[in-house]
N, C-alpha and C positions, 0 to 999 in steps of 0.2 A: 595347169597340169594336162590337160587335154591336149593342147599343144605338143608338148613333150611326148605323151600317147602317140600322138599321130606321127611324130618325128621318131619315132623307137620301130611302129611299123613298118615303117616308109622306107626307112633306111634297112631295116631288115632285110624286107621282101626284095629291094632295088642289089642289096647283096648276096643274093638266095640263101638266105641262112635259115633254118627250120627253128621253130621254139624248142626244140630239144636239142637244137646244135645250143643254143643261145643259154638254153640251161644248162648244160655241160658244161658251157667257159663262165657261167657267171656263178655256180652251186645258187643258183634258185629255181625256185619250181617250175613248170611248163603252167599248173594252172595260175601262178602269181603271175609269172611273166605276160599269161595270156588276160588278167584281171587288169594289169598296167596298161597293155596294148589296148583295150577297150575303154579304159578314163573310171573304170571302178577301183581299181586300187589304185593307195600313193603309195611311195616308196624312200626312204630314207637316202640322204644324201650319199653317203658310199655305196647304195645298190644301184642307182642313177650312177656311178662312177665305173662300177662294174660292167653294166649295162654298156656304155659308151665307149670302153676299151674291149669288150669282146667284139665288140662292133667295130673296132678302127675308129673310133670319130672323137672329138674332143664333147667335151659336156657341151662348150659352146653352139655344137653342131646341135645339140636335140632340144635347144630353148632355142623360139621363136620371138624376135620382137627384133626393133629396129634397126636395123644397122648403120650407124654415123660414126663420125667424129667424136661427138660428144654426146653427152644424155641429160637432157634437165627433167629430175625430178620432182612431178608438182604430184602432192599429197591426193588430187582428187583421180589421179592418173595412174597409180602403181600400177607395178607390174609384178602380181602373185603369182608364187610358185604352191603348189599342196604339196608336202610332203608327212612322210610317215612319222608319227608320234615325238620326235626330240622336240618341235615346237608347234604353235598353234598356225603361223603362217610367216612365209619367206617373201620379201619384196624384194628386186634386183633394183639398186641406186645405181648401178652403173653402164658404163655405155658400153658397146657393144662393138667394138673395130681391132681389125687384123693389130697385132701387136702387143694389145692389154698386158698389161702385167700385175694391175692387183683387181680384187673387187670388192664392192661396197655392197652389202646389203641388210636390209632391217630384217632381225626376227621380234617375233612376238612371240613370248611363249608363255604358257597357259600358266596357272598356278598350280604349285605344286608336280612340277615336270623336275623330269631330271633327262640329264643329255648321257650317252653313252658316250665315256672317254672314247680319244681317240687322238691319234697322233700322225704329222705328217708334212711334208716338205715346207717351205717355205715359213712365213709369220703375220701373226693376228694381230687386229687392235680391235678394242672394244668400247665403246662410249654407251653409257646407260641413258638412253632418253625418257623413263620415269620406270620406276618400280624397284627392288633389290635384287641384283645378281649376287650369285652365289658362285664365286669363278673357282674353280680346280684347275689349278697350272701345278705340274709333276709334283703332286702329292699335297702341297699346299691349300689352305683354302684362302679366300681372300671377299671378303662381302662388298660392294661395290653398290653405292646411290645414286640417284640422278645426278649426272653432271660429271661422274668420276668415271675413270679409264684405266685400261691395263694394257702393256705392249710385251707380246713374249713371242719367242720361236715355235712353231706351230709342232716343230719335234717331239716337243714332251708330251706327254699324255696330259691332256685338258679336257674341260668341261664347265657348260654352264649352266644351273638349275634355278628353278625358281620355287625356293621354299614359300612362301605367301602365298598369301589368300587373294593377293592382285595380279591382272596381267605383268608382264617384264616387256619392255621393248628397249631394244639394244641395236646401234646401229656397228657393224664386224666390218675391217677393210681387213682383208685377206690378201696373201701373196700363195703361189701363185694363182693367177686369175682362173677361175672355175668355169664361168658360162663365158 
């Protein structure tokens, strides 16, 4: 997250944008925005999304890490993102080159979370790599185990919680590509 911090200011101040310009186009506060720009606050994935289009820039532009061809994922290497409350932590599976079109990444989320629906371009898939998801796809619910998956249009209003008492880890390949 600090990373992104520093890329939210950086890119800011390189655009002369004031944090009261930046709260205007994003309806967030000048003191969260200025809690983010600092690495004390996280921020949820659509305020990250806000963020980066009042600013002209793609998500891509404000996560920092390698840029290739390809990306091998070794488990003692992730690459976490912090964000605000829908899960406990975001890892990026994927690489990071001009073109991407979908992306892969682990969450982990806490017990007893629940994700704020939410609806939008492109399409998800989801693979449980241990715990019970609780998927909401347009109105539906659908409980989902180690090993089992769901592939749906990212349009409908979805969501994934984790009723239990254990962590959830879940690996998401998204369209279109975020970072």
């Amino acid at each position: 997250m600090d990373e992104i911090s520093k890329s939210i200011k950086k890119i800011r101040k390189n655009k002369n944008i004031t944090l009261k310009t930046l709260s205007e186009k994003t309806d967030l506060s000048i003191s969260f925005l200025s809690q983010v720009e600092r690495g004390v606050s996280s921020l949820a994935l659509t305020s990250l999304k806000k963020i980066a289009d009042a600013l002209g820039v793609s998500l891509n532009d404000l996560v920092s890490y390698e840029e290739t061809d390809y990306r091998v994922y070794k488990k003692d290497h992730p690459i976490y993102l912090r964000m605000q409350n829908d899960y406990q932590s975001l890892q990026v599976a994927s690489g990071k080159f001009s073109g991407k079109k979908m992306e892969a990444i682990i969450f982990e989320i806490a017990p007893h979370s629940n994700m704020t629906p939410l609806a939008h371009e492109g399409e998800e898939f989801y693979y449980v790599i241990n715990g019970v998801a609780s998927c909401y796809i347009d109105g539906e619910e659908y409980e989902l185990v180690e090993g089992e998956t769901i592939h749906f249009p990212s349009t409908v209003k979805h969501a994934i919680n984790n009723k239990s008492e254990h962590e959830l880890k879940i690996l998401s390949v998204v369209t279109p590509s975020l970072f």
